[in-house]
C-alpha positions in Angstrom: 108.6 35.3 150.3 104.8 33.4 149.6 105.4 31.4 146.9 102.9 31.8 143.5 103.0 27.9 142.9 102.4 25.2 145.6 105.0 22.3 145.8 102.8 19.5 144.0 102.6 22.6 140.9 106.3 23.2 141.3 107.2 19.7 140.9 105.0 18.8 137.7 106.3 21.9 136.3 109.7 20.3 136.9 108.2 16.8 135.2 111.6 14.5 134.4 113.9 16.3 136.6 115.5 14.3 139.6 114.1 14.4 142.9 117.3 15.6 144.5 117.5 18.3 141.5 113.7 19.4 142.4 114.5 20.0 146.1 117.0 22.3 145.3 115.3 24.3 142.7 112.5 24.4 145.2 114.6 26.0 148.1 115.7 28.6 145.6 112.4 29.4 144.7 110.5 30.0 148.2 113.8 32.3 148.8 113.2 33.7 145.5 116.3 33.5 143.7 115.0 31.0 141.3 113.3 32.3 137.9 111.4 30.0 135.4 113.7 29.4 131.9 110.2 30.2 130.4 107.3 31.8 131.7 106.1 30.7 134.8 102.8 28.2 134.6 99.8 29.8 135.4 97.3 27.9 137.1 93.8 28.4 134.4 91.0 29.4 136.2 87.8 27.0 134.0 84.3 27.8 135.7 82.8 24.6 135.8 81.1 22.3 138.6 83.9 20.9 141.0 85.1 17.9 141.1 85.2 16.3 143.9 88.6 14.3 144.7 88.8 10.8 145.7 89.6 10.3 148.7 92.1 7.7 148.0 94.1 10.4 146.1 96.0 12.3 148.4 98.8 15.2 147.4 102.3 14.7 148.4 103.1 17.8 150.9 106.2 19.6 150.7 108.1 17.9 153.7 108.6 19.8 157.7 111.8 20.5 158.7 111.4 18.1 161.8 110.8 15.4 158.7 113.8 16.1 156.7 115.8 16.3 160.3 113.9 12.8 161.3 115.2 11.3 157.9 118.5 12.3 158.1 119.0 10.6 161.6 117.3 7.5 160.4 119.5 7.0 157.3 122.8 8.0 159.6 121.8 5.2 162.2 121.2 3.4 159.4 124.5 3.8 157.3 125.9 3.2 160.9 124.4 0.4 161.8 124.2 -2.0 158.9 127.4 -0.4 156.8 128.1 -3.9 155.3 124.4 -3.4 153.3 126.0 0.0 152.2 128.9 -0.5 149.2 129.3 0.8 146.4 126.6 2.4 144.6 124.8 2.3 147.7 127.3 4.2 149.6 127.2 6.7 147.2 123.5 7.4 147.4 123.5 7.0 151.0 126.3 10.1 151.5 124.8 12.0 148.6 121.3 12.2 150.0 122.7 12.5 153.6 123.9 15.6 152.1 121.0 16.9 150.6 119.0 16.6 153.8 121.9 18.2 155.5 121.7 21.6 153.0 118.2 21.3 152.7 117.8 21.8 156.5 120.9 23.8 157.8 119.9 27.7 158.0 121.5 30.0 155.8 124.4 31.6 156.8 125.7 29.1 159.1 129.2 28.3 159.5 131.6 26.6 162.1 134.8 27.3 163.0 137.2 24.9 164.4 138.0 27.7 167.6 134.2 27.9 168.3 133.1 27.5 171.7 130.4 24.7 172.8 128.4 23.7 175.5 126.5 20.1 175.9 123.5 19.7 178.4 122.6 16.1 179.4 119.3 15.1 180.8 118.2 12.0 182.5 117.1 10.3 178.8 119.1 9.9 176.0 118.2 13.1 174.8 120.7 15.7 174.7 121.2 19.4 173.3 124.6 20.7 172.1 124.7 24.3 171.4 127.5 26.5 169.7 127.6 29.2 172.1 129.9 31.2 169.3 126.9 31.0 166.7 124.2 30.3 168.8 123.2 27.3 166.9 121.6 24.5 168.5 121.4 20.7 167.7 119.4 18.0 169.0 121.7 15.0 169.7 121.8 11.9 171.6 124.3 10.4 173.9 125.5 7.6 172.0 125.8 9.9 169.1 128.3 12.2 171.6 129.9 8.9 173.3 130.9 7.6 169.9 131.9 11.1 168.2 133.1 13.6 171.7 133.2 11.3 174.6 136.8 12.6 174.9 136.9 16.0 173.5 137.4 19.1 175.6 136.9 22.6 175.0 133.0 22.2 175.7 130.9 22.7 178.8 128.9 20.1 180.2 126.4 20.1 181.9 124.1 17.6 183.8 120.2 18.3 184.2 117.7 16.4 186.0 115.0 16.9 183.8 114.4 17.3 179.8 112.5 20.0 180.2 115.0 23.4 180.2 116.3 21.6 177.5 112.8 21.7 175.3 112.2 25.3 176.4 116.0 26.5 175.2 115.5 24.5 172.2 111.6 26.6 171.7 114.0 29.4 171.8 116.4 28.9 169.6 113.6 27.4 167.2 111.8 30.9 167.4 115.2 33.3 165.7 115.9 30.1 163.3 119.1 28.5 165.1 117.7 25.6 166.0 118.6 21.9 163.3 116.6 19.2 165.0 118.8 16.4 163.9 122.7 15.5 164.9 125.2 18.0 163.5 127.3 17.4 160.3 130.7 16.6 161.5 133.5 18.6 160.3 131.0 20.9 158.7 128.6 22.2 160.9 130.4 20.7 164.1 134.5 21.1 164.0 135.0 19.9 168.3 138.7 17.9 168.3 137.9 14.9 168.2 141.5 12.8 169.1 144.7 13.4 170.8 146.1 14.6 167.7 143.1 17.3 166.9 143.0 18.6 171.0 147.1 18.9 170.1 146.6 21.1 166.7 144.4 23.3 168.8 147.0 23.7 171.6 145.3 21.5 174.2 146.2 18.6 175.8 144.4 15.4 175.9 142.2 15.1 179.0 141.5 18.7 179.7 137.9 20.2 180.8 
């Protein structure tokens, strides 16, 4: 649904409430499930000359889902990489907003099961696209994000491509009917593949199968 208030108004009607707290309320109110505890602010119309705004001021806009994706990646490698600079306190902050970009850009209704059925397709960069063919939900990955997570998983199709670019267009597609999270997939929540020996067993495979 269009929205009444833009996301700078939204936020400094929110004025003291936590970032993380204002995202959410946010998402509830472009889907329209969230109501004002008072009456909503009204934005007063005062004819006067306009001011023109420096141009040093400039309004925070609500971020793209490619930019929430982009951050979520960056604080993952990040987490990854240099996990001795994340303890404690900064462990926690790190997992709680990975999980508030996660929900903020996962599409509604999406859920995996751990019998889904996937398929991988591997280009000649490290760009990669890993689809759940049960769902049709599609997720841009990289090779040494599958290496380290899947290398040795089965129960997904592979596939080897010479180009990128039947990638992009499948990924346009998906975009267009809203399956389509341009970041790496949550795993064990929006990704459930076997990961070991003793996950391929549970699911009644043996270790080494394609």
């Amino acid at each position: 649904m269009t929205t009444k208030l833009t996301y700078n108004e939204f936020r400094s009607a929110h004025k003291g409430t936590p970032q993380k707290e204002i995202s959410k309320l946010w998402k509830e109110y472009k889907e329209g499930s969230y109501t004002f505890p008072v009456d909503e602010p009204k934005t007063e119309s005062v004819e006067e000359t306009p001011v023109e705004k420096s141009p040093s001021v400039e309004e925070v806009a609500e971020p793209t889902l490619n930019e929430l994706c982009k951050e979520y990646d960056k604080l993952r490698v990040k987490m990854d990489k240099f996990a001795f600079k994340f303890v404690g306190d900064a462990m926690e902050k790190g997992k709680a907003r990975l999980k508030e970009l996660a929900e903020l850009t996962r599409p509604k209704g999406y859920t995996c099961s751990p019998t889904d059925s996937w398929k991988i397709w591997f280009g000649p960069t490290s760009m990669c696209l890993l689809i759940n063919t049960t769902n049709m939900m599609g997720f841009r990955v990289t090779r040494e994000w599958w290496q380290k997570h899947y290398q040795t998983t089965i129960y997904v199709d592979r596939e080897l491509l010479t180009n990128n670019d039947i990638m992009r267009i499948e990924a346009q597609k998906l975009a267009r009917s809203g399956c389509y999270i341009p970041r790496t997939p949550v795993i064990g929540v929006e990704c459930k593949l076997p990961q070991g020996v003793k996950d391929i067993q549970m699911r009644g495979g043996q270790s080494g199968d394609y």
